[in-house]
N, C-alpha and C positions, 0 to 999 in steps of 0.2 A: 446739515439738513438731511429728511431720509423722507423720500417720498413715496407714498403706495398706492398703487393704483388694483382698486376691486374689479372682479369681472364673476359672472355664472348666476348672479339672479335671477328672478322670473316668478312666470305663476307656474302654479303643479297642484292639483288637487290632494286632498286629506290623504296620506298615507303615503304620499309619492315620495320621490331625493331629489334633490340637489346638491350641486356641489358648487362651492365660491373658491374661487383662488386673490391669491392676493400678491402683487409681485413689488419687490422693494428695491429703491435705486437712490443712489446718493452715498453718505458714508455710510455704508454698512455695514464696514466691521467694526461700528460700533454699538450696532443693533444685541440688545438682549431677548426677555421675553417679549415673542408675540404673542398676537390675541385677535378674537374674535368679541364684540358686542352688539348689540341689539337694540332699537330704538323702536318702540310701537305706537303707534298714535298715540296723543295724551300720555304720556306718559317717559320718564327717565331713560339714559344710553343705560343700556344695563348688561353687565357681564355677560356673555357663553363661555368662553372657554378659553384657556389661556396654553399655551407652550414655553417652556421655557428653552434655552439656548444649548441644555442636554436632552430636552425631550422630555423633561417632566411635565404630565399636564394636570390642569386642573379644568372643571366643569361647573355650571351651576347645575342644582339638582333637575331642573326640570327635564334638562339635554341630553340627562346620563342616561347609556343606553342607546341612543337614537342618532346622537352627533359625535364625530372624530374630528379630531383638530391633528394635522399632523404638519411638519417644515420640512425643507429641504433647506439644509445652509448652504449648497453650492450653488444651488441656483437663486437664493434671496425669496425665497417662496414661502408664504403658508395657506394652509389649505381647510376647508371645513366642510367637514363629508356630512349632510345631514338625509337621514332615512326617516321614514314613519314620520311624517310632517305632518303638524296639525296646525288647523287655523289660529290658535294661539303663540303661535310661530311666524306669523304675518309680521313684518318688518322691515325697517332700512338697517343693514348689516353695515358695519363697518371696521375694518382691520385696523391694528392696533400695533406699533413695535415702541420698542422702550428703549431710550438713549441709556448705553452702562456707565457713561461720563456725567451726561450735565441731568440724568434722570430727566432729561424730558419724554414725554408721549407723544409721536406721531400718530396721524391717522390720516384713514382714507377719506374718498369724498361719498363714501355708501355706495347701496347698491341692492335696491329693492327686493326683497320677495316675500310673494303672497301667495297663501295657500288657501285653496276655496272648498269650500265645504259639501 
């Protein structure tokens, strides 16, 4: 089992940062890629951004630009540095790591944030 606990939501107006951390415990040297995704009202958990376990990342197009996703493997951390926030950016965030064995997906329990206009 690999548990993650979210922290750094909030509200920030149109244009402002934030930044989410994510920190992982349990077996975690089994952990592959992490990630970040995004759940808005009405609507699907849907990708931001993903790390893999050399640092390759990937983005959905809306983020590129404006959000970083970066890990720390020594400390079991990953991170999503978001700038230039807009209200369509309003959401429950939640972190995401990848078992490299049984392929299963952990996540967190969210972690709000809103951006007001």
């Amino acid at each position: 089992q690999v548990q993650l606990m979210e922290s750094g939501g909030g509200l920030v107006q149109a244009g402002g940062s934030l930044r989410l951390s994510c920190a992982a415990s349990g077996i975690i040297f089994r952990i592959g890629t992490m990630g970040w995704y995004r759940r808005a009202p009405g609507n699907e958990r849907d990708l931001v951004a993903t790390i893999s376990l050399r640092g390759n990342t990937r983005y959905v197009d809306s983020v590129k630009g404006r959000f970083t996703i970066s890990r720390d493997n020594a400390k079991n951390t990953v991170s999503l540095q978001m700038n230039s926030l807009k209200p369509e950016d309003t959401a429950v965030y939640f972190c995401s790591a990848d078992d490299r064995i049984s392929q299963v997906t952990y996540w967190g329990q969210g972690t709000q944030v809103t951006v007001s206009s």
